[in-house]
C-alpha positions as CSV (number, residue, x, y, z in Angstrom):
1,X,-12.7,24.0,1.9
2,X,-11.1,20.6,3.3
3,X,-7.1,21.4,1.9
4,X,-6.9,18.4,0.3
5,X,-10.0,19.3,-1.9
6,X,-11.2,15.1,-2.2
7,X,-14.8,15.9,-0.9
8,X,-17.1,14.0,-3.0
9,X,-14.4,12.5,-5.2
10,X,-14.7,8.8,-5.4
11,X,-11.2,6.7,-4.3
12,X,-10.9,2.8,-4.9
13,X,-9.1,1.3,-2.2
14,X,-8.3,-2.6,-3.1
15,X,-7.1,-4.0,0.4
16,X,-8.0,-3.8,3.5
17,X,-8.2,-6.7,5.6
18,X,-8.8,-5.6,8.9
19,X,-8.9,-2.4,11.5
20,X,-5.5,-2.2,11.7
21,X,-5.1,-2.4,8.0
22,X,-3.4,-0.1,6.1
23,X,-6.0,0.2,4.3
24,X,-8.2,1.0,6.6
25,X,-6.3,4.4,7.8
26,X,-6.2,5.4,4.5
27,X,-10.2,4.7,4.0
28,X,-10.6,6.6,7.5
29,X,-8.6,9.6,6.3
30,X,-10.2,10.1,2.7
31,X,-14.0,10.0,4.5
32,X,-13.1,12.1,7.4
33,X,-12.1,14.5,4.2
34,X,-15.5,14.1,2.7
35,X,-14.1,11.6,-0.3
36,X,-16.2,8.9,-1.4
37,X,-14.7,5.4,-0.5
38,X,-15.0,2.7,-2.5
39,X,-13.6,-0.8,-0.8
40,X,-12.3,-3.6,-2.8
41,X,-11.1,-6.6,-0.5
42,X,-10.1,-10.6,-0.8
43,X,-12.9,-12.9,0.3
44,X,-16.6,-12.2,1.9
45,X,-15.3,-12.4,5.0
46,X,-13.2,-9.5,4.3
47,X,-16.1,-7.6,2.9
48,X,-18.1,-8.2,6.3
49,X,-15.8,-6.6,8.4
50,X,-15.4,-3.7,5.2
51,X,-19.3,-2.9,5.5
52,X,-18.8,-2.9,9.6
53,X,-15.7,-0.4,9.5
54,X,-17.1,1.5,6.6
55,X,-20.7,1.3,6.4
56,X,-21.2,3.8,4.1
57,X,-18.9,2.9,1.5
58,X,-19.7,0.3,-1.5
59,X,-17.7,-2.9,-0.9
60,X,-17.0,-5.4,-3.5
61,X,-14.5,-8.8,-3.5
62,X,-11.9,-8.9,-6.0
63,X,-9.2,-11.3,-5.7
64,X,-6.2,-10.6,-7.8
65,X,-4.2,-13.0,-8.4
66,X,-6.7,-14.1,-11.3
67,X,-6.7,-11.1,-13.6
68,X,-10.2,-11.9,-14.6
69,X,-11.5,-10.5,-11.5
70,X,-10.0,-7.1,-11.8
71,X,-11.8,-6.9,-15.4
72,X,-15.2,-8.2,-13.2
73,X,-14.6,-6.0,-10.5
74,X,-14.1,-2.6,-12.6
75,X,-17.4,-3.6,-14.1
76,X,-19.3,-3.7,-11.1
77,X,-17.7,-0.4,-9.9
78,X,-18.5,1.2,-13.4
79,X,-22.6,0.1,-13.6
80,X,-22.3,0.8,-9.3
81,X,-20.7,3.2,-8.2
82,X,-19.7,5.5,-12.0
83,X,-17.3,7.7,-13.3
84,X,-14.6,9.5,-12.9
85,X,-12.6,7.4,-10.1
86,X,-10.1,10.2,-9.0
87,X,-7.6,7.9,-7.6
88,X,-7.0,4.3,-6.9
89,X,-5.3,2.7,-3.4
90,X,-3.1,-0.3,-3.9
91,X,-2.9,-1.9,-0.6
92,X,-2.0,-5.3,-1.4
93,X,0.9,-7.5,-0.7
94,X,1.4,-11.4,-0.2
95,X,3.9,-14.1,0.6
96,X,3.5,-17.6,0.6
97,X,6.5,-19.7,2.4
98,X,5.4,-22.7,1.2
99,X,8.0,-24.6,2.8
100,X,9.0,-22.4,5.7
101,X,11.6,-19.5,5.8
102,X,14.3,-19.7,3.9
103,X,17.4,-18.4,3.4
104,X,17.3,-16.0,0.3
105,X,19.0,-18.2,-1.8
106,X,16.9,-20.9,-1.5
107,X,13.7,-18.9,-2.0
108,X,10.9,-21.0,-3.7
109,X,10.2,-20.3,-7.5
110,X,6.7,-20.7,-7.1
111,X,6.2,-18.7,-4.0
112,X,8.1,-15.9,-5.5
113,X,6.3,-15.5,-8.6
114,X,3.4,-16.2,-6.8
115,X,3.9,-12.8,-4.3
116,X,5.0,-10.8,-7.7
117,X,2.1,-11.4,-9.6
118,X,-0.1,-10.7,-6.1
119,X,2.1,-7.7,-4.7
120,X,3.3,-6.1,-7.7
121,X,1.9,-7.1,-11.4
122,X,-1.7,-6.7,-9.5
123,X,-1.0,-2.8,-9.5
124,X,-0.2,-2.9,-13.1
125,X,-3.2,-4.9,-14.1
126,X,-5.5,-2.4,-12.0
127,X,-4.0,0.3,-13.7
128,X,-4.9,-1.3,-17.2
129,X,-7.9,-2.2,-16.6
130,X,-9.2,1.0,-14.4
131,X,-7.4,3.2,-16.7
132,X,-11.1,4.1,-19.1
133,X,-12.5,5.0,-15.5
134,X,-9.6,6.7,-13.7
135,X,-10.1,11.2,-13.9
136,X,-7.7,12.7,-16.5
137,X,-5.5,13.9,-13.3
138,X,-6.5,10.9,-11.4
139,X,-3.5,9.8,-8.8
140,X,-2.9,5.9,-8.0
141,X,-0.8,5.1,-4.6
142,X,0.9,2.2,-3.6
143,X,2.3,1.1,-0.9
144,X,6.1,-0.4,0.0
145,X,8.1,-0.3,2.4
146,X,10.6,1.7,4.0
147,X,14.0,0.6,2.1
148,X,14.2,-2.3,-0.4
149,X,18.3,-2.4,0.0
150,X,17.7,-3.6,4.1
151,X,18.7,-7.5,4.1
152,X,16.1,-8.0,7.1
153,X,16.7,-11.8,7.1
154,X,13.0,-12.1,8.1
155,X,11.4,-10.2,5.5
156,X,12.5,-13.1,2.9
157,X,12.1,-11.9,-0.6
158,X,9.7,-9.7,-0.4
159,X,11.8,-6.6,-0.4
160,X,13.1,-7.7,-3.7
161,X,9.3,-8.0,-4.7
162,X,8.7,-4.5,-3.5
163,X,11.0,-3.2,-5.2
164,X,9.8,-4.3,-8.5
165,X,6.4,-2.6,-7.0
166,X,8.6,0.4,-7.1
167,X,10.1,0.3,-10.3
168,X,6.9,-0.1,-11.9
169,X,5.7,3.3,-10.8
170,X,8.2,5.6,-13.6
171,X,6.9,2.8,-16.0
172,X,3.6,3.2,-15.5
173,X,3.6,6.4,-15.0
174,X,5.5,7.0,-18.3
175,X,3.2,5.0,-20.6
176,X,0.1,6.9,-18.9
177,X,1.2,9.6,-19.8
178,X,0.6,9.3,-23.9
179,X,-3.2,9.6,-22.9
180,X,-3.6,11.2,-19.3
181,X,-2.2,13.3,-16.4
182,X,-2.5,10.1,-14.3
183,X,-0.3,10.0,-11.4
184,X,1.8,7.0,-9.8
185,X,3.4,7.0,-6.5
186,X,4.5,4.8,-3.2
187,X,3.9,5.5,0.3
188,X,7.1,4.0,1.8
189,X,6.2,3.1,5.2
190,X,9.1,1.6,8.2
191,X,7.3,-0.8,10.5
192,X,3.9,-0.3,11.1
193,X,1.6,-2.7,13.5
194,X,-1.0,-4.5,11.6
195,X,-2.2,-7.9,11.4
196,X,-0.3,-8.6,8.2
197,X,3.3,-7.7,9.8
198,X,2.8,-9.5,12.7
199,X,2.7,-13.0,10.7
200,X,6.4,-12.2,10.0
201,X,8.9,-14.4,12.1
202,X,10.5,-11.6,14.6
203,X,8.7,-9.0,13.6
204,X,8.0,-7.7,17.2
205,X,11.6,-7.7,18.0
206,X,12.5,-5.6,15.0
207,X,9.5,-3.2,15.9
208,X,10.8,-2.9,19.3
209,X,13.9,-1.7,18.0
210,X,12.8,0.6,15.1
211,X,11.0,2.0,18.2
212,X,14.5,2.8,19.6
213,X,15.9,4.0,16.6
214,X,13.3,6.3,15.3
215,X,14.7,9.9,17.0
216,X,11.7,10.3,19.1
217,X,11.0,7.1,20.7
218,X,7.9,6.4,19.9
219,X,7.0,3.9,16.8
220,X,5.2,5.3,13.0
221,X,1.9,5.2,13.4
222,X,0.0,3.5,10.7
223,X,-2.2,7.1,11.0
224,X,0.9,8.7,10.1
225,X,1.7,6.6,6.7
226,X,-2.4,7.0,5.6
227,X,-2.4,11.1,6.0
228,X,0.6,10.8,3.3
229,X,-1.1,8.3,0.9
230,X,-4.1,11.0,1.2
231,X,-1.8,13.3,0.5
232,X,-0.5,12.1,-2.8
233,X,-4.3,10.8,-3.7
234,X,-4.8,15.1,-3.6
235,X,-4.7,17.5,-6.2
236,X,-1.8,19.4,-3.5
237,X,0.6,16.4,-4.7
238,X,0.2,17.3,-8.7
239,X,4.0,17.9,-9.1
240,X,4.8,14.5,-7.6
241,X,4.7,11.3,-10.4
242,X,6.8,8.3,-10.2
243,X,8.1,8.8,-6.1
244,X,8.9,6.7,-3.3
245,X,7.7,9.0,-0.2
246,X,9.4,7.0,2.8
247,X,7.6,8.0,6.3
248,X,9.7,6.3,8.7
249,X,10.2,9.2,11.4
250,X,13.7,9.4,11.2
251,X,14.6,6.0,11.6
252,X,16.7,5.7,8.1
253,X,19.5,8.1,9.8
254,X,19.2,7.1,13.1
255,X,21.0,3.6,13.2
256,X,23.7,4.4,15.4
257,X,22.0,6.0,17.8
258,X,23.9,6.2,21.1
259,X,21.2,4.3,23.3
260,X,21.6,1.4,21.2
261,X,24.9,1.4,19.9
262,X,25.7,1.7,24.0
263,X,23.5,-1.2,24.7
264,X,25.3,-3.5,21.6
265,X,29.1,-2.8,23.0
266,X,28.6,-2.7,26.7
Protein backbone atom coordinates (compact mmCIF):
# COMPACT_ATOMS: atom_id res chain seq x y z
CA UNK A 1 0.00 0.00 0.00
CA UNK A 2 1.05 3.55 -1.42
CA UNK A 3 2.05 5.35 2.39
CA UNK A 4 0.07 8.03 1.86
CA UNK A 5 -3.06 5.73 1.45
CA UNK A 6 -4.92 8.52 -1.37
CA UNK A 7 -5.42 5.72 -4.10
CA UNK A 8 -8.67 6.15 -5.47
CA UNK A 9 -9.58 9.09 -3.33
CA UNK A 10 -10.84 12.03 -5.33
CA UNK A 11 -8.74 15.65 -4.62
CA UNK A 12 -10.02 19.04 -6.11
CA UNK A 13 -7.28 21.09 -7.15
CA UNK A 14 -8.53 24.83 -8.16
CA UNK A 15 -5.34 26.31 -9.95
CA UNK A 16 -3.13 25.39 -12.12
CA UNK A 17 -2.16 27.46 -14.79
CA UNK A 18 0.57 25.92 -16.46
CA UNK A 19 3.50 23.05 -16.21
CA UNK A 20 5.38 24.76 -13.99
CA UNK A 21 2.36 25.47 -11.82
CA UNK A 22 2.17 24.71 -8.45
CA UNK A 23 -0.53 23.11 -9.06
CA UNK A 24 0.49 21.04 -11.40
CA UNK A 25 3.21 19.19 -8.98
CA UNK A 26 0.80 18.67 -6.65
CA UNK A 27 -1.75 17.06 -9.44
CA UNK A 28 1.52 14.99 -10.54
CA UNK A 29 2.17 13.76 -6.98
CA UNK A 30 -1.53 12.80 -5.97
CA UNK A 31 -1.84 10.55 -9.48
CA UNK A 32 1.55 9.11 -9.33
CA UNK A 33 -0.10 7.92 -5.71
CA UNK A 34 -3.11 6.56 -7.40
CA UNK A 35 -5.56 9.61 -6.13
CA UNK A 36 -8.20 10.72 -8.41
CA UNK A 37 -7.51 14.38 -9.63
CA UNK A 38 -10.00 16.58 -10.18
CA UNK A 39 -8.78 20.13 -12.00
CA UNK A 40 -10.48 23.31 -11.54
CA UNK A 41 -8.75 26.28 -13.48
CA UNK A 42 -9.41 30.09 -14.69
CA UNK A 43 -10.40 30.35 -18.42
CA UNK A 44 -10.71 27.53 -21.38
CA UNK A 45 -7.52 28.18 -22.26
CA UNK A 46 -6.32 27.02 -18.92
CA UNK A 47 -8.48 23.96 -19.22
CA UNK A 48 -6.78 22.99 -22.62
CA UNK A 49 -3.48 22.80 -21.32
CA UNK A 50 -5.22 20.98 -17.91
CA UNK A 51 -6.65 18.01 -20.27
CA UNK A 52 -3.01 17.99 -22.06
CA UNK A 53 -0.96 17.75 -18.65
CA UNK A 54 -3.67 15.61 -17.09
CA UNK A 55 -5.60 13.76 -19.43
CA UNK A 56 -7.16 11.56 -17.30
CA UNK A 57 -8.46 13.86 -14.90
CA UNK A 58 -11.98 15.78 -15.15
CA UNK A 59 -11.34 19.52 -15.76
CA UNK A 60 -13.78 22.21 -15.26
CA UNK A 61 -13.38 26.35 -15.31
CA UNK A 62 -14.27 28.16 -12.28
CA UNK A 63 -13.31 31.65 -11.87
CA UNK A 64 -13.42 32.95 -8.40
CA UNK A 65 -13.59 36.09 -8.00
CA UNK A 66 -17.46 35.85 -8.71
CA UNK A 67 -18.67 33.54 -5.86
CA UNK A 68 -21.38 32.38 -8.14
CA UNK A 69 -19.14 30.20 -9.94
CA UNK A 70 -17.81 28.25 -7.03
CA UNK A 71 -21.63 27.37 -6.23
CA UNK A 72 -21.73 26.30 -10.33
CA UNK A 73 -18.62 24.67 -10.22
CA UNK A 74 -19.33 22.34 -7.00
CA UNK A 75 -22.49 21.47 -8.90
CA UNK A 76 -20.92 20.15 -11.85
CA UNK A 77 -18.31 18.25 -9.68
CA UNK A 78 -21.17 16.83 -7.54
CA UNK A 79 -23.64 15.38 -10.78
CA UNK A 80 -19.67 14.63 -12.48
CA UNK A 81 -17.47 13.44 -10.74
CA UNK A 82 -19.64 12.42 -6.86
CA UNK A 83 -19.03 12.12 -3.40
CA UNK A 84 -16.89 12.14 -0.87
CA UNK A 85 -14.06 14.77 -2.14
CA UNK A 86 -11.29 13.78 0.35
CA UNK A 87 -9.49 16.91 0.17
CA UNK A 88 -9.46 20.18 -1.76
CA UNK A 89 -6.12 22.14 -3.19
CA UNK A 90 -6.16 25.92 -3.07
CA UNK A 91 -3.62 27.02 -5.47
CA UNK A 92 -4.72 30.42 -6.21
CA UNK A 93 -3.28 33.74 -5.84
CA UNK A 94 -3.61 37.20 -7.74
CA UNK A 95 -2.36 40.81 -7.92
CA UNK A 96 -3.35 43.46 -10.00
CA UNK A 97 -0.96 46.64 -9.98
CA UNK A 98 -3.18 48.64 -11.71
CA UNK A 99 -1.05 51.55 -11.73
CA UNK A 100 2.43 50.00 -11.45
CA UNK A 101 4.37 49.09 -8.30
CA UNK A 102 4.11 51.02 -5.58
CA UNK A 103 5.48 51.72 -2.53
CA UNK A 104 3.37 49.95 0.32
CA UNK A 105 1.88 52.84 1.42
CA UNK A 106 0.47 53.86 -1.52
CA UNK A 107 -0.99 50.49 -2.41
CA UNK A 108 -4.24 50.80 -4.49
CA UNK A 109 -7.58 50.13 -2.55
CA UNK A 110 -9.10 48.40 -5.34
CA UNK A 111 -6.26 46.27 -6.28
CA UNK A 112 -5.89 45.09 -2.78
CA UNK A 113 -9.30 44.12 -2.07
CA UNK A 114 -9.38 42.89 -5.38
CA UNK A 115 -6.11 40.14 -4.58
CA UNK A 116 -7.98 39.39 -1.00
CA UNK A 117 -11.09 38.45 -2.26
CA UNK A 118 -9.10 36.32 -5.22
CA UNK A 119 -6.16 34.97 -2.99
CA UNK A 120 -7.67 34.65 0.27
CA UNK A 121 -11.68 34.92 0.78
CA UNK A 122 -11.79 32.47 -2.41
CA UNK A 123 -10.55 29.59 0.05
CA UNK A 124 -13.17 30.45 2.40
CA UNK A 125 -15.91 30.51 -0.10
CA UNK A 126 -14.64 27.00 -1.48
CA UNK A 127 -14.69 25.79 1.85
CA UNK A 128 -18.52 26.87 2.32
CA UNK A 129 -19.62 25.84 -0.51
CA UNK A 130 -17.67 22.27 -0.89
CA UNK A 131 -18.23 21.72 2.66
CA UNK A 132 -21.77 19.04 1.96
CA UNK A 133 -19.24 17.22 -0.44
CA UNK A 134 -15.87 17.37 1.46
CA UNK A 135 -15.20 13.33 3.55
CA UNK A 136 -15.88 13.76 7.30
CA UNK A 137 -11.86 13.68 7.71
CA UNK A 138 -11.40 15.39 4.45
CA UNK A 139 -8.06 17.80 4.51
CA UNK A 140 -8.06 21.28 2.46
CA UNK A 141 -4.38 22.80 1.69
CA UNK A 142 -3.40 26.09 0.71
CA UNK A 143 -0.73 27.54 -0.35
CA UNK A 144 1.53 30.78 0.98
CA UNK A 145 4.50 31.69 1.10
CA UNK A 146 7.58 31.34 2.96
CA UNK A 147 7.32 34.28 5.64
CA UNK A 148 4.65 37.03 5.60
CA UNK A 149 6.92 39.33 8.09
CA UNK A 150 9.83 39.67 4.95
CA UNK A 151 9.31 43.45 3.57
CA UNK A 152 10.43 42.08 0.00
CA UNK A 153 9.85 45.58 -1.61
CA UNK A 154 8.86 43.60 -4.74
CA UNK A 155 6.36 41.44 -3.44
CA UNK A 156 3.97 44.56 -2.85
CA UNK A 157 1.14 43.74 -0.63
CA UNK A 158 0.63 40.47 -1.19
CA UNK A 159 2.41 39.16 1.79
CA UNK A 160 -0.06 41.10 3.85
CA UNK A 161 -2.68 39.26 1.73
CA UNK A 162 -1.17 35.93 2.47
CA UNK A 163 -1.18 36.38 5.57
CA UNK A 164 -4.82 36.89 6.01
CA UNK A 165 -4.80 33.46 3.79
CA UNK A 166 -3.05 32.19 6.88
CA UNK A 167 -5.05 33.38 9.46
CA UNK A 168 -8.08 32.08 8.04
CA UNK A 169 -6.90 28.52 8.32
CA UNK A 170 -7.49 28.23 12.73
CA UNK A 171 -10.81 30.05 11.65
CA UNK A 172 -11.92 27.79 9.44
CA UNK A 173 -10.70 25.09 10.81
CA UNK A 174 -12.42 25.96 14.17
CA UNK A 175 -15.97 26.57 12.77
CA UNK A 176 -15.59 23.09 10.78
CA UNK A 177 -15.12 21.58 13.46
CA UNK A 178 -18.98 21.88 15.03
CA UNK A 179 -19.81 19.31 12.11
CA UNK A 180 -16.61 17.54 10.76
CA UNK A 181 -13.01 16.36 11.22
CA UNK A 182 -12.16 18.58 8.30
CA UNK A 183 -8.69 19.67 8.18
CA UNK A 184 -7.03 23.20 7.18
CA UNK A 185 -3.47 23.78 6.49
CA UNK A 186 -0.71 25.89 4.30
CA UNK A 187 2.13 24.71 2.38
CA UNK A 188 4.58 27.60 2.97
CA UNK A 189 6.79 27.53 0.09
CA UNK A 190 10.32 30.13 -0.32
CA UNK A 191 10.83 30.89 -4.00
CA UNK A 192 9.87 28.59 -6.34
CA UNK A 193 10.17 29.04 -10.36
CA UNK A 194 6.87 29.18 -12.00
CA UNK A 195 5.31 31.34 -14.47
CA UNK A 196 3.34 33.28 -11.91
CA UNK A 197 6.63 34.43 -9.86
CA UNK A 198 8.43 35.36 -12.67
CA UNK A 199 5.89 38.27 -13.51
CA UNK A 200 7.22 39.85 -10.22
CA UNK A 201 9.70 42.82 -10.78
CA UNK A 202 13.25 41.27 -9.59
CA UNK A 203 12.16 38.13 -8.97
CA UNK A 204 15.17 36.38 -10.71
CA UNK A 205 17.55 38.36 -8.64
CA UNK A 206 15.99 37.39 -5.40
CA UNK A 207 15.85 33.70 -6.65
CA UNK A 208 19.46 33.89 -7.41
CA UNK A 209 20.08 34.73 -4.02
CA UNK A 210 17.69 32.45 -1.99
CA UNK A 211 19.75 30.02 -4.18
CA UNK A 212 22.86 31.23 -2.11
CA UNK A 213 21.27 31.30 1.03
CA UNK A 214 19.48 28.06 1.15
CA UNK A 215 22.50 25.78 3.04
CA UNK A 216 22.85 23.53 0.15
CA UNK A 217 23.10 25.65 -2.82
CA UNK A 218 20.81 24.47 -4.88
CA UNK A 219 17.12 26.33 -5.07
CA UNK A 220 13.44 24.49 -3.58
CA UNK A 221 12.12 22.65 -6.02
CA UNK A 222 8.52 23.27 -6.79
CA UNK A 223 8.63 19.04 -6.57
CA UNK A 224 9.73 19.51 -3.15
CA UNK A 225 6.78 22.04 -1.89
CA UNK A 226 3.93 19.46 -3.92
CA UNK A 227 5.26 16.09 -1.93
CA UNK A 228 4.38 18.25 1.31
CA UNK A 229 0.92 19.55 0.14
CA UNK A 230 0.42 15.65 -0.59
CA UNK A 231 1.42 15.07 2.55
CA UNK A 232 -1.01 17.09 4.60
CA UNK A 233 -3.92 16.05 1.77
CA UNK A 234 -3.01 12.32 3.65
CA UNK A 235 -4.55 10.60 6.29
CA UNK A 236 -0.48 10.40 7.79
CA UNK A 237 -1.08 14.37 8.51
CA UNK A 238 -4.34 13.70 10.84
CA UNK A 239 -2.79 15.42 13.88
CA UNK A 240 -1.91 18.52 11.83
CA UNK A 241 -5.06 21.36 11.62
CA UNK A 242 -4.67 24.99 11.36
CA UNK A 243 -0.47 24.94 10.35
CA UNK A 244 1.83 26.83 8.31
CA UNK A 245 4.38 24.07 7.01
CA UNK A 246 7.21 26.34 5.57
CA UNK A 247 9.56 24.24 2.98
CA UNK A 248 12.23 26.63 2.27
CA UNK A 249 15.42 24.29 2.65
CA UNK A 250 16.98 26.12 5.19
CA UNK A 251 16.92 29.38 3.90
CA UNK A 252 14.90 31.05 6.96
CA UNK A 253 18.28 30.58 9.20
CA UNK A 254 20.72 30.98 6.68
CA UNK A 255 20.81 34.85 6.03
CA UNK A 256 24.14 35.51 7.08
CA UNK A 257 25.71 33.00 5.54
CA UNK A 258 29.44 33.65 5.09
CA UNK A 259 29.60 33.48 1.16
CA UNK A 260 27.26 36.27 1.02
CA UNK A 261 27.71 38.24 3.94
CA UNK A 262 31.65 38.05 2.48
CA UNK A 263 30.56 39.15 -0.89
CA UNK A 264 28.22 42.35 0.74
CA UNK A 265 31.40 43.80 2.93
CA UNK A 266 34.30 43.09 0.65
Amino acid sequence: MDFLNLENKKIVIFGLANKKSVACAIGRVLVDSGAEVIHVVRSEERAGSARKLFPDSPVFICDVEDEANIIRVRDEIKARVGAPIAGIVHSIAFANYSEGLKPFHETVKKDFLQAVDISCFSLIAIANHFKELLAPDGSVVTISISTTRMAAENYGYMAPVKAALESSLCFLAKSFSGFSRVRFNAVCPSLLKTSASAGIPGYIDSYLFAEKAIPRKKPLKTSEAANVAAFLLSDRSSGMNGQTLVVDAGMGFNYFDADIVHKVVS
